[in-house]
Structure formats: structure tokens, C-alpha cells
C-alpha positions in Angstrom: 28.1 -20.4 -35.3 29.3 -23.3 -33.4 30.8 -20.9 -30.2 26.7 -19.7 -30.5 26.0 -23.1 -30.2 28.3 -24.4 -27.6 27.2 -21.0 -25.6 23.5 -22.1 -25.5 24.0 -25.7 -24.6 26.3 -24.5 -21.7 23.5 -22.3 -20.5 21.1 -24.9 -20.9 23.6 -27.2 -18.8 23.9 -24.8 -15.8 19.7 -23.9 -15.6 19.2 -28.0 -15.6 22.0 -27.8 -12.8 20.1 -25.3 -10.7 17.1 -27.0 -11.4 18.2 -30.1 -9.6 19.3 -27.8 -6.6 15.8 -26.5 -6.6 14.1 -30.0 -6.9 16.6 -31.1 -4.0 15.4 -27.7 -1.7 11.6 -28.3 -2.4 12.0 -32.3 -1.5 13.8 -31.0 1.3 11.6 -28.9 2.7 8.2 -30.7 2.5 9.7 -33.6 4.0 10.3 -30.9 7.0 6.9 -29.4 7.2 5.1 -32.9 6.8 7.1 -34.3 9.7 6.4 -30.7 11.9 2.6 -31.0 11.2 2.7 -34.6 12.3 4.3 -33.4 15.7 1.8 -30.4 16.2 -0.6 -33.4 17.0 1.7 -34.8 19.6 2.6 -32.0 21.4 -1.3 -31.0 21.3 -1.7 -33.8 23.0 0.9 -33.3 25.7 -0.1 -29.9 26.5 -3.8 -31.4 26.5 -2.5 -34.2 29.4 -1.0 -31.3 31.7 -4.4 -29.4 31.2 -6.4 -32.1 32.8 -3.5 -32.2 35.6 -3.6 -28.7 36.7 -7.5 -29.0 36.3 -7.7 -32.4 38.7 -5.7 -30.0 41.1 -7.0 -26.3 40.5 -10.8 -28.0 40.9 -10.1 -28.4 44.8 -8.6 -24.9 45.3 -9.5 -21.7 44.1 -7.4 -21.1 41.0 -5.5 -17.5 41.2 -6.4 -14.5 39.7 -3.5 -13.4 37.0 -2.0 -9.7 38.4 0.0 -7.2 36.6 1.9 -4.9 39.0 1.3 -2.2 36.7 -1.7 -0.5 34.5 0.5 -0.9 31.6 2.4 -4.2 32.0 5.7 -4.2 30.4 5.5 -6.8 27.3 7.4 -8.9 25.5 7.2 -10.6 22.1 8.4 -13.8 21.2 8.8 -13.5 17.9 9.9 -16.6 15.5 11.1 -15.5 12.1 12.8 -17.6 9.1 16.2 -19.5 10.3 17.0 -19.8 6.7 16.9 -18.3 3.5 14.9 -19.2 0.0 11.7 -18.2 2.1 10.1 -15.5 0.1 9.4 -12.6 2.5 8.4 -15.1 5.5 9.9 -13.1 8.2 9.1 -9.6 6.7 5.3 -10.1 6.9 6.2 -11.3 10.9 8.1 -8.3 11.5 5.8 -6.2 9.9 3.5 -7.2 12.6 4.7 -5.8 15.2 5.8 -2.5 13.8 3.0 -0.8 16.0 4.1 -2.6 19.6 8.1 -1.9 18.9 8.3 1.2 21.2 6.2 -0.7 24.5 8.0 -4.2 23.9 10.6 -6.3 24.6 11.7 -8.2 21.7 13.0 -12.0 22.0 13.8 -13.2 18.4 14.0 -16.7 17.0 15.6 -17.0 13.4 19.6 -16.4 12.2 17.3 -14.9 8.9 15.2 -12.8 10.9 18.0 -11.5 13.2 19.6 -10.1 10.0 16.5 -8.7 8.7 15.7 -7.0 12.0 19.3 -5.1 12.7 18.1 -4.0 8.7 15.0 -2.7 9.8 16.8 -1.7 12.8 15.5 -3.6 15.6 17.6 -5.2 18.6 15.9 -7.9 20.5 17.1 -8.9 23.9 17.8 -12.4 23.2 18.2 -14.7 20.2 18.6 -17.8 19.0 18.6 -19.8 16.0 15.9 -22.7 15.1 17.2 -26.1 14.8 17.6 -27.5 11.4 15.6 -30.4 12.2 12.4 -31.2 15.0 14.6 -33.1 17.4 16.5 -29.7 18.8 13.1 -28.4 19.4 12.7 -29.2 22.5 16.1 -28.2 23.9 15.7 -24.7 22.1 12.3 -24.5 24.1 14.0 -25.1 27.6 16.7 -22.2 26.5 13.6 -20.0 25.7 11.6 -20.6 28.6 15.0 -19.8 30.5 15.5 -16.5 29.0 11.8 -15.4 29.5 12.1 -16.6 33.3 15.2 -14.7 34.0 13.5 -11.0 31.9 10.5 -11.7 33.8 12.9 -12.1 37.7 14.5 -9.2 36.4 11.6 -7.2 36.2 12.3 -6.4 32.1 8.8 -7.8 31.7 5.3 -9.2 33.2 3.7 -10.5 30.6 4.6 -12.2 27.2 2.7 -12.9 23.4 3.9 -14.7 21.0 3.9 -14.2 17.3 5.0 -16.8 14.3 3.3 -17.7 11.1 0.9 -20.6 10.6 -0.1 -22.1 7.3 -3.5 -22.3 6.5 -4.8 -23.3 3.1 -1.7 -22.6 1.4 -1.2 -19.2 3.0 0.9 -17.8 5.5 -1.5 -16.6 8.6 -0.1 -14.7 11.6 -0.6 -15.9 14.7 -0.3 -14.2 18.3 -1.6 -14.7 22.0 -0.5 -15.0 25.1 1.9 -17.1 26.8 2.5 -15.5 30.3 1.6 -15.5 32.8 -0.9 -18.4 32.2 -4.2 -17.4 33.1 -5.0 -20.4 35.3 -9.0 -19.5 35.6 -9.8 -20.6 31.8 -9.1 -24.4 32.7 -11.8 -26.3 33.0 -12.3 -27.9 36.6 -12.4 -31.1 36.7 -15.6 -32.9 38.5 -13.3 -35.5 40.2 -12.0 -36.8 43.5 -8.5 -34.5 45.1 -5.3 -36.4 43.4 -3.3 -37.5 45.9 0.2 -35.4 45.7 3.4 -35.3 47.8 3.7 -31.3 46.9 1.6 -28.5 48.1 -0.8 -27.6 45.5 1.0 -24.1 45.0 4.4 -26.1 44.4 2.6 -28.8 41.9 0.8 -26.0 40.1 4.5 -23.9 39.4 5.7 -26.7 38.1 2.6 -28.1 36.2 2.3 -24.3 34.6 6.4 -24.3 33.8 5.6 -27.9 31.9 2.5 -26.4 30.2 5.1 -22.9 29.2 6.9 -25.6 27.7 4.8 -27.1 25.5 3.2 -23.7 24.2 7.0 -22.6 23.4 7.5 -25.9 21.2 3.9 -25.9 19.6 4.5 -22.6 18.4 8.1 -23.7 17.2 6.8 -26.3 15.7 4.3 -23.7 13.6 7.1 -21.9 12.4 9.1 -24.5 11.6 6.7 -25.9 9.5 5.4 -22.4 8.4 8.9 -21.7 7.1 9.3 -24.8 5.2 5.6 -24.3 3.5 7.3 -20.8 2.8 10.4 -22.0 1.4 8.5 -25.3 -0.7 5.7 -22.0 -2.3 9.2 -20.3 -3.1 11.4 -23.1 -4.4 8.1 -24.4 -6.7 7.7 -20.8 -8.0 11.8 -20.7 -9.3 11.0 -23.9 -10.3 8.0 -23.2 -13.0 10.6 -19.9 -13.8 13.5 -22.7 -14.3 11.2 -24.3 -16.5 9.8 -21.4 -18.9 13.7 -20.8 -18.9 14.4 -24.0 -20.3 11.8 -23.9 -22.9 13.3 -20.2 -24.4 17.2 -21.6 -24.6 15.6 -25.2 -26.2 13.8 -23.2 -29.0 17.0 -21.1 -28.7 19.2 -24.1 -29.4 16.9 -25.6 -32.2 17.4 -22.5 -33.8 20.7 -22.2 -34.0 21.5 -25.6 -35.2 19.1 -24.9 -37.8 21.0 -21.7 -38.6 24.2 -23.9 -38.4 22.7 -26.4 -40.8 21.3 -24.0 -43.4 24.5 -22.0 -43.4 26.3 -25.3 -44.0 24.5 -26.2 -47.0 24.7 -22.7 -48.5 28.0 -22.9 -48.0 28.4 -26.1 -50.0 26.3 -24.8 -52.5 28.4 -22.1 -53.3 31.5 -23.9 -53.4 29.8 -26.3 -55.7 28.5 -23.2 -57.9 32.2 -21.8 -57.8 33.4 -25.0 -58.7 31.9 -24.3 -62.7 31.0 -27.6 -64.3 33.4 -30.9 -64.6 34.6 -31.6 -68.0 
């Protein structure tokens, strides 16, 4: 009776133990999604300030019409899956997706999870990379995107490129896609104001307004998977933590069982040896 009862407090021991890894994961990633929701804003903002830039300068010249060489433009997809595990099926509901644009695309993957799940599903994308761990590397993994999708487009592998990751909307994953390139320069709005003064020709100050605008679409959607993935990861880590929980509460009646077993075996025990005992004389 007492191994029974040293086996059930152990097991209670090690589900509090994983519990606290749980708590730790879920703390973990809403400080992560909080912090990329906060930055959504900012980079809003930026992309918002280059708008008004190529407007200021597209409202004096006729903006360019966006050309495909070919009826059927060669695609690719910029696809940003889960860089991490503990995520529920966040980057099987992406690549589910895209399962009817596989055969006319060009894949470019973002996720060390996804890859994996993608070579399982069969998939080979391009180009990879893995999502930084925290907001700061966001950036930098958005110049070594825009570099890979500059080079496929020189080589000719693609003209035009969507993007797909997951959003979170109202406590639900959403897939998003749209275009990123070529940027369709007629849908800014023109702005009613005097011809900026520049040092560039307007064709050289739009290229590299439209490579800084690239830019900031790349980390605004990186920024919506990041936090998309952490939302994913905080709805997972809560659900094995109300599991943890209902565990506990089994193996606690468990254990008050048992030592009320151990106690009412004790005292039949010394019952019987009293009874065996006969009376003293």
C-alpha cells in the first residue's frame, strides 16, 4: 500500500512539473504576440509614410501600368508557417491553402516547423528560412526575403508574388493572402500637392521608394505570423493546461483514496492483532 502511495504522489509531482513548463510556454508566448501586435501599428505607419512619398511623386507623372510578360504569369508564394512547435496545426491549415496553386507556383517558405511539415506533405520550396525567435531579427530576415524574391524574379523563375500567413482575429486563426509584387503603383492615391523637390529622377526615386514599401509589406506580414503563431501556441499551451488540471484533480482523489485505504487497512490490521491477542489476565 505505501509503494501505491509513493507511485501516485510521484505522478502527481511530475504533472505539477509539466504544468509549470506549460504556465512558463503560455507566459512566454503572450508576451510575444502582445509585443508583435504593438509593432503591427508601427510598421503600419511606416509603410503609410512611404505611401504619401511615392504619391507626392507619382501625382506629377503618370504612374505605370503593372505588365506581366506572359498570359499566365509565373507565381510565387511566400508562405510563413510555424518556426516552432506546441502550435496546434498552425502551419497545416497554411499549407492546406495552397494545396490547389502547388503545380503553377513557386514556393518560398518561412518556418523550421513548416519546412518539416512540407517535405512530409512533400513539398520543396525554393528558399527557406527560419523566423527569428524574437521581433528584433524581423527586419533583417525581411532584407534576406526581399533578396531572394529579387534574384527569382531577375532570373525569370517568377513575375509576380502573393503572400499567405495566418492572422488572428477574434481568437481565431484567419488566412490571409494578396499580392506583394509587382506593386501596382496606380492604386495610390495622388497627392494634390506641389512636385517635391528630388536629386533622383522620378523613375530612380520610385524603384527605390517601391523596394522600401516591399520591405515593409514583407515585415507586416512577418509580424502577423509571428504573432499569429504565438496566439496559436498560447490557445494550445491553455488547452494542455485545463487537461493538466482535470489530470491533477483524478490522481488527488486518487491519492486521498489510497491513504484512506492505507488508513483503514492499518486499523483493521491492529484490530486483529488486538482480537488475536485474547483478553489480558
Amino acid at each position: 500500500m505505501t509503494d501505491r502511495l509513493a507511485d501516485v504522489s510521484a505522478r502527481i509531482d511530475g504533472i505539477e512539473q509539466l504544468g509549470a513548463v506549460v504556465n512558463a510556454m503560455k507566459g512566454i508566448a503572450a508576451a510575444r504576440a502582445r509585443v508583435a501586435r504593438t509593432q503591427i501599428a508601427a510598421i503600419d505607419s511606416y509603410a503609410t509614410t512611404i505611401a504619401k512619398a511615392m504619391s507626392g511623386v507619382l501625382a506629377h507623372n503618370a504612374p505605370p501600368r503593372v505588365v506581366t510578360t506572359s498570359q499566365t504569369p509565373r507565381t510565387g508564394l511566400l508562405v510563413f508557417c510555424a518556426e516552432q512547435g506546441f502550435a496546434g496545426a498552425y502551419s497545416e491549415h497554411v499549407l492546406e491553402s495552397i494545396d490547389d496553386d502547388l503545380t503553377t507556383t513557386t514556393l518560398f517558405l518561412v518556418g523550421t516547423r513548416g519546412v518539416s511539415i512540407a517535405k512530409t506533405r512533400g513539398l520543396s520550396p525554393i528558399w527557406s528560412t527560419a523566423m527569428p525567435s524574437h521581433t528584433p531579427g524581423i527586419p533583417k530576415m525581411a532584407d534576406n526575403i526581399s533578396k531572394a524574391i529579387y534574384q527569382s524574379v531577375n532570373d525569370g523563375k517568377i513575375e509576380t508574388l502573393d503572400v499567405i500567413y495566418s492572422g488572428w482575429n477574434s481568437g481565431q486563426s484567419e488566412i490571409m493572402r494578396h499580392t506583394l509584387f509587382p506593386i501596382d503603383l496606380s492604386v495610390f492615391t495622388l497627392a494634390n500637392t506641389p512636385a517635391p523637390m528630388t536629386q533622383l529622377s522620378n523613375t530612380a526615386l520610385v524603384d527605390s521608394l517601391s523596394a522600401d514599401y516591399f520591405h515593409a509589406q514583407v515585415c507586416k506580414a512577418s509580424l502577423h505570423a509571428f504573432a499569429a503563431e504565438n496566439e496559436a501556441r498560447l490557445q494550445a499551451m491553455s488547452s494542455a493546461g485545463s487537461q493538466i488540471e482535470r489530470e491533477l484533480d483524478l490522481f488527488r482523489a486518487k491519492l486521498r483514496q489510497v491513504r484512506q485505504e492505507e488508513i483503514t487497512a492499518e486499523i483493521i490490521e491492529l484490530g486483529t492483532g488486538i482480537a488475536s491477542a485474547g483478553p489480558q489476565k
